[in-house]
C-alpha positions, 0 to 999 in steps of 0.5 A: 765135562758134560753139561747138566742135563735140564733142557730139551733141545732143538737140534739148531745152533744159531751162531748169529743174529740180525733183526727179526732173523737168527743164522745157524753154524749151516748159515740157514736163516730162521724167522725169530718168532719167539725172541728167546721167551720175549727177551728180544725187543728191538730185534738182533744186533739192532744198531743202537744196542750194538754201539751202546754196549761197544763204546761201553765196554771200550771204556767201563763194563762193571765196578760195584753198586759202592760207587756212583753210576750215573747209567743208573740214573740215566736209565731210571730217569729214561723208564719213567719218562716212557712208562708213565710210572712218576714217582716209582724207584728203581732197583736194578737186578738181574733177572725176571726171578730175581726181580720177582724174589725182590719184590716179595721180599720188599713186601714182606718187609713192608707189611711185616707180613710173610704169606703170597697169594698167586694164581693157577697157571702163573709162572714167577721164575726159579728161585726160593720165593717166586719159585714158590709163587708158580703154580708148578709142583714139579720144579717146587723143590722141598726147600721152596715149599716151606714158603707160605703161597696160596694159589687161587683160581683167576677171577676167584675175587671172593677168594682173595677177599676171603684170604687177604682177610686172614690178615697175613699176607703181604703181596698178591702177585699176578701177570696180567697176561700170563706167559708160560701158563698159556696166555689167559687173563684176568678181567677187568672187574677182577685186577680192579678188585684185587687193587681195592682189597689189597690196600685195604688190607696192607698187602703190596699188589705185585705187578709181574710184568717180566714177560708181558711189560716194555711195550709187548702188550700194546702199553708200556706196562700191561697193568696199564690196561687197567685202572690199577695202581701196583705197588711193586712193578718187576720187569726183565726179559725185553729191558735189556734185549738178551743182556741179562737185566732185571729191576722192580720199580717200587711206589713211593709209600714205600721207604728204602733203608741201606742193605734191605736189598741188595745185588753184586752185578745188578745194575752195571755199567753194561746192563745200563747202557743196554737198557739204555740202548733199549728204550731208546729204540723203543721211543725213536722207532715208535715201537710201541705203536708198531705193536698195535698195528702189527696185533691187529694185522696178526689177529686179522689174519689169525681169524681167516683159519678155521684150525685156530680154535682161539687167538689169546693175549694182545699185543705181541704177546699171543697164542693160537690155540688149536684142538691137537697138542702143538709139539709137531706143529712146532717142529714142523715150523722150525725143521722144515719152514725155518721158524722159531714158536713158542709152546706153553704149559697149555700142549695145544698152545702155540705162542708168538712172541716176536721182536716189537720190530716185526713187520707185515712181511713177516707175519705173512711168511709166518700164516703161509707156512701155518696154512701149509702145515696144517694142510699136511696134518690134515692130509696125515690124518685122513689118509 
């Protein structure tokens, strides 16, 4: 049976992993600058990750949420210790989609409101609601598009104003570093605002942390660079270092009833001791910390290449941007320097997004390769 065709491929098949490094079936040995859009945190087979998920699966890998997990707890308890985030609850899913489907459908509950105000270039996942959210018509199917979305212009505050005002929206939904959308922000002054208008005017301000959240921008949270109290927090892709995990941390005003959500493999045994593994790498290697040294050396070296035309985001989290579309860079880099980059909706965006483990030598090995790359452009272009 062939497989449905929706993506196009690398001609690379990595059959293993090891820190900031993946092996293919030829057993080359590629520098992984992009982890799997973000997913990978604390680095392939990482030693914790790999015993946590062996001695559970040994004993339990999954029963349903009718039972008691203690791992839920355990998890719950260990990301408010490390986020900062007191007084949140978790719900445990699956996915970045799925925690973002959740959190809208939380807020509408919430405010008995039904319309989601979002922002160009944002990207919120696949399915009905946060699907609808993305500002991308081509993957809106019709079924999404009967959802109620206003998209906005970043920095527009006078248009959310103008729309919170109408009375009938119940969440305003952001990145606070976008990802796929190229790695623009929002400035301070505007996600402050948006926080003030969207609790005077009952509607849930939705922190979408999937990509930018668990420690890539320098924070453990990227809303934490603001003064900003979200009321829905949803997260993924990092949380469980490729095993599929998601979850919405949920403030305090608002209250749960049984069945208002729900999740047949969120939050299992498997993707608790995952999530586990996770963050407690992530506070015993001063991961977080790494992140900012690591930024600062990455920007350091970014800013000596005249090619660059604008280093976006922060953190681990971040774009070079260039005046030519970066789809041959990018082939380049992984074909003949054996590195894996990322792209983005923005063609002249290349984005890099490394295991929070990265070190010096990596990033060196990364500019030395650019700086040869981009000779060779120019050298094509002038001959």
């Amino acid at each position: 049976m062939p497989l449905f065709d929706v993506y196009p491929l690398y001609n690379v098949t990595p059959v293993s992993g090891k820190g900031i490094y993946v092996y293919d079936d030829k057993g080359a040995e590629y520098l992984d600058l992009y982890g799997g859009h973000a997913v990978i945190s604390i680095g392939h087979a990482h030693p914790n990750y790999v015993k946590a998920i062996t001695n559970q699966v040994e004993t339990l890998g999954f029963y349903s949420n009718a039972i008691q997990n203690p791992l839920q707890k355990q998890l719950a308890d260990k990301l408010e210790d490390l986020s900062g985030c007191k007084d949140y609850e978790l719900f445990l899913c699956n996915s970045g989609a799925e925690a973002n489907e959740n959190a809208l459908k939380l807020a509408s509950f919430k405010t008995g409101k039904k319309r989601v105000v979002a922002f160009s270039n944002g990207f919120h996942g696949r399915t009905s609601a946060a699907v609808a959210a993305t500002d991308n018509a081509t993957i809106i199917a019709p079924i999404n598009a009967q959802q109620a979305v206003t998209i906005l212009p970043l920095n527009d505050i006078e248009g959310v104003k103008m729309e919170l005002e109408k009375g009938d929206v119940c969440a305003v939904i952001v990145e606070f570093i976008q990802g796929v959308g190229g790695l623009d922000q929002g400035t301070k002054e505007f996600f402050e605002e948006v926080d003030k208008l969207c609790k005077a005017n009952n509607t849930m301000f939705v922190a979408d942390e999937i990509q930018c959240g668990y420690g890539r921008s320098g924070k453990f949270f990227a809303f934490q660079h603001y003064d900003v109290t979200p009321d829905i927090i949803s997260l993924a892709k990092g949380m469980g270092n490729g095993f599929p995990i998601g979850g919405i941390l949920i403030h305090p005003s608002i209250e749960s009833k049984y069945g208002m959500l729900g999740t047949t493999f969120g939050g299992n045994h498997l993707a608790c001791a995952a999530g586990l593994a996770v963050l407690n790498t992530i506070e015993e290697e001063d991961l977080i910390d790494n992140v900012n040294v690591m930024s600062d050396y990455f920007m350091k070296l970014a800013k000596t290449i005249p090619q660059i035309k604008k280093i976006k985001g922060r953190g681990l989290m971040l774009g070079l941007e260039f005046d030519f579309e970066v789809g041959e860079l990018r082939k380049k880099l992984i074909y003949d320097y054996k590195m894996f980059t990322g792209g983005a909706s923005n063609k002249k965006l290349l984005r890099i997004l490394p295991s929070l483990t990265v070190k010096k030598d990596h990033i060196n090995q990364f500019f030395e390769a650019l700086i040869e790359v981009l000779a060779e452009v120019e050298e094509k272009e002038t001959v």
